[in-house]
MIMIGU-668294 format. One record per residue (C-alpha): residue number from 1; chain; x, y, z. Coordinates in Angstrom, 2 decimals. Example, Ala and Ser with C-alpha at 12.3 -4.5 7.8 and 13.67 -1.06 7.14 Angstrom:
<sites>
i, ch, X, Y, Z
1, A, 12.30, -4.50, 7.80
2, A, 13.67, -1.06, 7.14
</sites>
This chain:
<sites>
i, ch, X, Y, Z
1, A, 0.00, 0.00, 0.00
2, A, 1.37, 3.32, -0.85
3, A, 0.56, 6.70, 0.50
4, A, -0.99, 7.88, -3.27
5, A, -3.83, 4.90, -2.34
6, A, -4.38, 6.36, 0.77
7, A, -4.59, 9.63, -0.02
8, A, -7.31, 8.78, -3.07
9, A, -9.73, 7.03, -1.06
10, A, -9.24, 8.24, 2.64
11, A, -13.01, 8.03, 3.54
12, A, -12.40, 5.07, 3.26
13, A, -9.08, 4.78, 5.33
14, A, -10.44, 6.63, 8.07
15, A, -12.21, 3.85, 9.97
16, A, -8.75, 2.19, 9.89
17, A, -6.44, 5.37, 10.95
18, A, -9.31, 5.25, 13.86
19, A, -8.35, 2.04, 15.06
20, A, -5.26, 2.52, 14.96
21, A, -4.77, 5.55, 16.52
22, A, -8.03, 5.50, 18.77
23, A, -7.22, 9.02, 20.40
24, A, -7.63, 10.50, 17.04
25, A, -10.67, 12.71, 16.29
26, A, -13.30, 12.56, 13.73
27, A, -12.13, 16.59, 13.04
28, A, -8.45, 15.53, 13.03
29, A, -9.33, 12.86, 10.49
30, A, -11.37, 15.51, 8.50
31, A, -8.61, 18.21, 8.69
32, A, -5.69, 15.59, 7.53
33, A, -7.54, 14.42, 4.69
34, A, -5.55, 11.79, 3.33
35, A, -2.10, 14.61, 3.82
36, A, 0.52, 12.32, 5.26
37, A, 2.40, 15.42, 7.33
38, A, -0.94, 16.36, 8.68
39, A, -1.85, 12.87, 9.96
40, A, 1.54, 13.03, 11.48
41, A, 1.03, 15.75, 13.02
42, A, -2.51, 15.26, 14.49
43, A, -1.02, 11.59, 15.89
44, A, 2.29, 13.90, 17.54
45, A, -0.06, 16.34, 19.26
46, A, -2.66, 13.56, 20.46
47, A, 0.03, 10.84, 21.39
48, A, 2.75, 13.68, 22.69
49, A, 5.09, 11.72, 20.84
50, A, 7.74, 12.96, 18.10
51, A, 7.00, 13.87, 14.68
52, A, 9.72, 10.65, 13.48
53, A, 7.66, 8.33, 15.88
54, A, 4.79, 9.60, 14.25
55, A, 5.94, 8.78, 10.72
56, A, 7.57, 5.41, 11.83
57, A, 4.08, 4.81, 13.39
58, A, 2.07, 5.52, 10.10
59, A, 5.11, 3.60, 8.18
60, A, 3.96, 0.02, 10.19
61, A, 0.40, 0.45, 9.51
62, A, 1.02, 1.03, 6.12
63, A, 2.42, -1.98, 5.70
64, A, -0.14, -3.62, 7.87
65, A, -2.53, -2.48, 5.02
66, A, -0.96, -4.68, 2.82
67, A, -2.99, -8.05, 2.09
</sites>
């Protein structure tokens, strides 16, 4: 899975990112709209964790997308 297939059908993605990364909003969700650096960012501010963390985070699920 690549970011360019996330990006193109994140209402559909969202349900996933929300299970994942249960602290998440349904605004933060709406406000990154399938933008990688803003769905880092929303997961740094929520999780108080680093923006790297946050992209290493988004990195393994990803891949957990992946059949």
């Amino acid at each position: 899975m690549n970011w360019d297939q996330i990006a193109g059908n994140w209402k559909q993605f969202t349900g996933k990112a929300r299970q994942q990364w249960g602290k998440l909003t349904d605004d933060d969700l709406e406000v990154a709209k399938g933008q990688r650096d803003e769905l880092a960012g929303k997961i740094q501010v929520r999780y108080g964790i680093t923006k790297e963390e946050a992209n290493r985070q988004i990195d393994a699920w990803l891949k957990s997308l992946d059949p």
